[in-house]
C-alpha positions as CSV (number, residue, x, y, z in Angstrom):
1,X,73.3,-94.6,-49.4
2,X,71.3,-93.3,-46.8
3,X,70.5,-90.3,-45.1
4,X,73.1,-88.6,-43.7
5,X,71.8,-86.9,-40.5
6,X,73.1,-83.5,-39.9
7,X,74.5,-82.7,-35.9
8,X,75.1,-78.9,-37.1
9,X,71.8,-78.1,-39.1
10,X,69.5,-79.7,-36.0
11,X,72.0,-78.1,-33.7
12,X,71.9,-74.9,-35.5
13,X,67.8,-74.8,-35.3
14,X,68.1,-75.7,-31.9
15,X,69.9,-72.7,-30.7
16,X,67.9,-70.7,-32.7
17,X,65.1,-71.3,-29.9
18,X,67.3,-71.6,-27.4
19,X,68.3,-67.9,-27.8
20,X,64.8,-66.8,-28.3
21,X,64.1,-68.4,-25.2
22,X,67.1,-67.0,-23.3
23,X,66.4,-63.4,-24.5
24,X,62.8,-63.6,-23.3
25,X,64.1,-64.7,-19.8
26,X,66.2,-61.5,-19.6
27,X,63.5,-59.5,-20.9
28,X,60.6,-61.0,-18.7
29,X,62.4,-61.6,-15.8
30,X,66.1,-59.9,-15.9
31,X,67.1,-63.4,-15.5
32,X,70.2,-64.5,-17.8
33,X,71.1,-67.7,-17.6
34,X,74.6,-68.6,-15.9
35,X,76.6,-71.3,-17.1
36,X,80.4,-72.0,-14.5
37,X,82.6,-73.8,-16.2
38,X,85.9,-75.6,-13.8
39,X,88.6,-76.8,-15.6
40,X,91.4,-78.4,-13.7
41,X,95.1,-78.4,-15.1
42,X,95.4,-78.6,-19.0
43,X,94.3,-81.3,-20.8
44,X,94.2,-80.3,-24.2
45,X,90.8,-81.9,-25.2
46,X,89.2,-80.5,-22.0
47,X,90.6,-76.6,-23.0
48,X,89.0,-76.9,-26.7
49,X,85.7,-78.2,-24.5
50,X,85.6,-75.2,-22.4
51,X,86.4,-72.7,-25.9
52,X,83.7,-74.3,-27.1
53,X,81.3,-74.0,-24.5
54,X,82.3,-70.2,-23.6
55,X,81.7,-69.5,-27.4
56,X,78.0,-71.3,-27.4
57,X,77.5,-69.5,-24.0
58,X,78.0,-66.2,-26.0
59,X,76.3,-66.7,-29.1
60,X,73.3,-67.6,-27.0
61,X,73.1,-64.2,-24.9
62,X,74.2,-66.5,-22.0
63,X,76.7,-65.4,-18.8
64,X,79.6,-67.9,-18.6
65,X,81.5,-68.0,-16.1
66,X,84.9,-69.3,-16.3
67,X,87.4,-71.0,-14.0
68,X,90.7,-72.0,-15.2
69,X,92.6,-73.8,-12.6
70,X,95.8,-75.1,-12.1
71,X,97.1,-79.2,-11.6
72,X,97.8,-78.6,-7.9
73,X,94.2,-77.4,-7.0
74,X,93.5,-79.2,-4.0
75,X,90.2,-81.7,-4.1
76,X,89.3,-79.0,-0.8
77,X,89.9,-75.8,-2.9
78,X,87.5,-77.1,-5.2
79,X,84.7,-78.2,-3.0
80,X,85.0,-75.0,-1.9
81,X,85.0,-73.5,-5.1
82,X,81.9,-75.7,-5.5
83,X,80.1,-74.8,-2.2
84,X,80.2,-70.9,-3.4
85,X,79.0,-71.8,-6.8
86,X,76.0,-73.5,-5.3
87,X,74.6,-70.3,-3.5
88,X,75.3,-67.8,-6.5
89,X,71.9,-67.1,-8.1
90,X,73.7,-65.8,-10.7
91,X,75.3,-69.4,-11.6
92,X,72.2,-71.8,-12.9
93,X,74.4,-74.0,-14.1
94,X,77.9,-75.9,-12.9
95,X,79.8,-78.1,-15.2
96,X,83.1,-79.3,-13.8
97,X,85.4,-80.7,-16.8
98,X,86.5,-84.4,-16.5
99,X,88.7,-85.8,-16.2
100,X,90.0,-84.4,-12.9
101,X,93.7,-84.9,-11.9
102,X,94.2,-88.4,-10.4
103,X,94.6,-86.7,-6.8
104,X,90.6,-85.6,-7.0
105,X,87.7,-88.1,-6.7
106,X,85.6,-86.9,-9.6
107,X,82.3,-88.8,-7.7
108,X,83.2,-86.2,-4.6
109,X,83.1,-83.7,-7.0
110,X,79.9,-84.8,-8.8
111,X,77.9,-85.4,-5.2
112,X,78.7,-82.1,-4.3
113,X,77.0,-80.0,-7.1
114,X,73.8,-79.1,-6.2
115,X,71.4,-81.4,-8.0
116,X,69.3,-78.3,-8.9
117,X,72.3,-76.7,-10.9
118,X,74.1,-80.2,-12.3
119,X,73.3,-79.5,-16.0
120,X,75.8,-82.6,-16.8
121,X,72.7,-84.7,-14.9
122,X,75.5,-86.7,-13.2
123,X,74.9,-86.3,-10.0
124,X,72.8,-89.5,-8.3
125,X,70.0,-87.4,-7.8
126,X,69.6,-86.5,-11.7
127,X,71.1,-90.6,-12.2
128,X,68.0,-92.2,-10.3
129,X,65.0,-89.0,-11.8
130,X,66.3,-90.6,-15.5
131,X,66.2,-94.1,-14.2
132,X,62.2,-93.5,-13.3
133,X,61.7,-91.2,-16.0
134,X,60.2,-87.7,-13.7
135,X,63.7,-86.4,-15.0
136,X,64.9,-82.2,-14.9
137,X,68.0,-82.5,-17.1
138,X,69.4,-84.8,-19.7
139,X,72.5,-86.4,-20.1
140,X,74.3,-83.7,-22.9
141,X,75.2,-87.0,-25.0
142,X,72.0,-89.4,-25.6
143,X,69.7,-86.3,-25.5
144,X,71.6,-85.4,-28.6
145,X,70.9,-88.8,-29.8
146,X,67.5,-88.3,-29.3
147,X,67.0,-85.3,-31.0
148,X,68.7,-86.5,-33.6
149,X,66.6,-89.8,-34.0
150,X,63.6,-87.3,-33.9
151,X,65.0,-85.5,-36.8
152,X,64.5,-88.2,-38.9
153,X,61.1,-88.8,-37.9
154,X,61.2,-92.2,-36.5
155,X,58.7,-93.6,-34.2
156,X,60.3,-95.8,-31.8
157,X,57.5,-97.2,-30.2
158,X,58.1,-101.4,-30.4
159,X,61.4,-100.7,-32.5
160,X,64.3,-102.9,-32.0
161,X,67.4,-100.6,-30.3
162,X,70.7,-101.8,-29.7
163,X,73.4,-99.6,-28.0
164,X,77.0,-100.8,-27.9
165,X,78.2,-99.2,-24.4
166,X,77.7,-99.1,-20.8
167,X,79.4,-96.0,-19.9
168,X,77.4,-94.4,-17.0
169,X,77.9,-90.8,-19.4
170,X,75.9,-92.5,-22.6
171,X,75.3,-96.1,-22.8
172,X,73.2,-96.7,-19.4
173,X,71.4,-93.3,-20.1
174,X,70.7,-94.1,-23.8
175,X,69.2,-97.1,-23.2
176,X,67.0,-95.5,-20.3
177,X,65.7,-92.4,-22.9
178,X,64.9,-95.1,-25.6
179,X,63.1,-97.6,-22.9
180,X,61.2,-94.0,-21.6
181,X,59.9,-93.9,-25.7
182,X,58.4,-97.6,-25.5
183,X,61.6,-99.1,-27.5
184,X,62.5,-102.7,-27.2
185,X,66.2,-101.8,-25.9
186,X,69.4,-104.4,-25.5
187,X,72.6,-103.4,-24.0
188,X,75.9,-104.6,-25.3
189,X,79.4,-104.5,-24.0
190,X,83.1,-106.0,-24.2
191,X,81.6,-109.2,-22.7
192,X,78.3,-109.3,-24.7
193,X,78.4,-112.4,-27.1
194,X,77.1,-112.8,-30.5
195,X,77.3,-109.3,-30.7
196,X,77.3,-109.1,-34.0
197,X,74.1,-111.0,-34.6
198,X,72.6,-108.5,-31.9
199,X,73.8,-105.3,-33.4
200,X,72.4,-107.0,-37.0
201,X,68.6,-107.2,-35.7
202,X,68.4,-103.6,-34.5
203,X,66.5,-101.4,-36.0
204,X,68.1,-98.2,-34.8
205,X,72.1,-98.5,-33.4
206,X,73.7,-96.7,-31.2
207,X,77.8,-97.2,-30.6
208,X,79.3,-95.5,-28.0
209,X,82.2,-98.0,-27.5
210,X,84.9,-95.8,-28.1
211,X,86.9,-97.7,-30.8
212,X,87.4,-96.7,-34.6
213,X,85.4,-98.8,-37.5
214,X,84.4,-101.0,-34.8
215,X,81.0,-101.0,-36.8
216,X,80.8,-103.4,-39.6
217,X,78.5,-103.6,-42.6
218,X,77.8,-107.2,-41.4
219,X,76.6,-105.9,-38.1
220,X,73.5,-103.7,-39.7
221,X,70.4,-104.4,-40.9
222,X,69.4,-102.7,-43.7
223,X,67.1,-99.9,-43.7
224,X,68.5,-99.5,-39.7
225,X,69.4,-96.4,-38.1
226,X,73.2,-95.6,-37.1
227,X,73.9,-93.0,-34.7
228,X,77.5,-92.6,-34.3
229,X,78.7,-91.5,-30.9
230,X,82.7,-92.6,-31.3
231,X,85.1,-89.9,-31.7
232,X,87.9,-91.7,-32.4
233,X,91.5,-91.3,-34.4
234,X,92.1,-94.0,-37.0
235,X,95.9,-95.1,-38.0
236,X,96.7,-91.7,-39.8
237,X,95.5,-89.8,-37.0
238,X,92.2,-88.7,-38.9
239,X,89.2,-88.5,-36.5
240,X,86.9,-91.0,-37.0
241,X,83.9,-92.8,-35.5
242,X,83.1,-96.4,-34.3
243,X,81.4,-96.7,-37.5
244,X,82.9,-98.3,-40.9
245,X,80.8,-95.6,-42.6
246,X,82.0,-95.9,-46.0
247,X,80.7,-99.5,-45.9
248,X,77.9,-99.4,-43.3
249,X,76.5,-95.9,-45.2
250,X,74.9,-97.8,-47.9
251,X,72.6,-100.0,-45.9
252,X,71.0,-97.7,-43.5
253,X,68.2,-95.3,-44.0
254,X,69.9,-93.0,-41.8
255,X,73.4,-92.2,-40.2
256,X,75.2,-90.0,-38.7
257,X,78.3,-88.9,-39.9
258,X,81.8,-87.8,-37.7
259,X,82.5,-85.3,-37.3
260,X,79.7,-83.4,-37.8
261,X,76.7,-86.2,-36.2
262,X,76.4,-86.3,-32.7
263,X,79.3,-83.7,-31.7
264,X,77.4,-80.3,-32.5
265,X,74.5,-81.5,-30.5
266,X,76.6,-82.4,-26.8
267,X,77.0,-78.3,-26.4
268,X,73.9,-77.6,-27.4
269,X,71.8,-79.6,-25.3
270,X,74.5,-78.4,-22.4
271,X,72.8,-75.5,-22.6
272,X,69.6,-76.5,-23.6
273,X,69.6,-78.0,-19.6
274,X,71.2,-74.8,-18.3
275,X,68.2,-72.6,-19.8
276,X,66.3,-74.9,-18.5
277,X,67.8,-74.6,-14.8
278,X,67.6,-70.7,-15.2
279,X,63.3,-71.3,-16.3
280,X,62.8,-73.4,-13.3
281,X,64.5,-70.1,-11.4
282,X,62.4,-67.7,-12.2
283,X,59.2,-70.1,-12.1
284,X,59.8,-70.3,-8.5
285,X,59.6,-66.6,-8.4
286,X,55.7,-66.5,-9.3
């Protein structure tokens, strides 16, 4: 079987700096770093989210600041909500929770966080720095990957990587932060054929299709390694991955398990880019 790679224990280190780092900027520059967080109406997966983050904001010796709004908000109220945000220099980052109610254009929203403060790196400015690597914030997602992939110790120079996805939040991003580290990278999809023979010459995997035990043992190579970025529910309602781990375990020399793999690390590097927004602050203070 192989390594199972652990999303809390290289979270968990993680933070550790991350709160050194955010006490120092209090200390050094009475800067603490600011993290708003916008949830619109009350999706159930999106209120866990913003628990989540609000808990990882205080364990961290973060501010978070938290706005809880109702269905009916208006796409204006927000924007305007949005504009205030932008010129608070308490507030270094903004995170608005998709998805948004059908009667707001989440790409409004997105274009009108200022670039400097968009610690989702959604926003086209943050979209085309990634694209030509000169990048000041991650996607939350793949940088987890990454860190995850570094945990094991794997060089990826010349290395054969697939990742299953396009998503503009982690497929098209992945791909990007494995092409930056001189990996040989192929994108699949829905319309992507032979995919199975793809998927089976890749020496490290990445599935973010969204779709449980998608992930077959006779879609691995062996000695490959399987990151697992599905969080899916399987017939019994059991979360799950897009990974048949049970079969697929056995023939990699690393994987990620779920839960437990990639989840822990999406938060973390969430505020891993917000500490990173607040440094940038006071370096422009100098």
């Amino acid at each position: 079987m192989g390594n199972i790679i652990s999303g809390k224990e290289v979270s968990t280190a993680l933070r550790a700096k991350i709160r050194e780092k955010s006490l120092a900027l209090r200390e050094d520059y009475g800067i603490q770093p600011g993290l708003a967080v916008i949830l619109v109406g009350k999706d159930p997966a999106s209120q866990i989210y913003v628990r989540n983050k609000q808990r990882a904001c205080e364990e961290l010796g973060f501010h978070a600041f938290e706005y809880k709004l109702n269905e009916n908000y208006t796409q204006a109220q927000l924007l305007d909500l949005i504009g205030v945000l932008n010129k608070d220099n308490k507030v270094h980052g903004i995170l608005v929770q998709l998805p948004l109610p059908d009667h707001i254009d989440s790409q409004v929203i997105i274009n009108s966080i200022d670039p400097s403060k968009d610690v989702d790196a959604f926003h086209p400015v943050n979209v085309g720095k990634i694209m030509i690597g000169n990048y000041d914030f991650l996607p939350c997602t793949p940088a987890g990957v990454m860190e995850l992939i570094d945990s094991t110790g794997t060089d990826l120079t010349g290395k054969n990587c697939v990742v299953v996805g396009r998503s503009n939040i982690v497929g098209k991003p992945m791909a990007m932060l494995l092409l930056h580290r001189n990996a040989t990278v192929t994108i699949c999809h829905s319309k992507t054929r032979n995919l199975a023979e793809i998927c089976a010459n890749a020496d490290v995997l990445v599935s973010a299709v969204g779709r449980a035990h998608f992930i077959q043992a006779n879609m691995v190579k062996e000695g490959a390694v399987v990151i697992d970025v599905g969080m899916n529910h399987d017939e019994n309602g059991k979360l799950c991955g897009d990974v048949e781990f049970d079969e697929v375990a056995s023939k990699t020399s690393y994987i990620t398990p779920v839960p437990g793999g990639v989840g822990p690390m999406t938060i973390t590097m969430l505020m891993q880019n917000t500490l990173h927004a607040a440094e940038r602050k006071a370096a422009s203070r100098k």
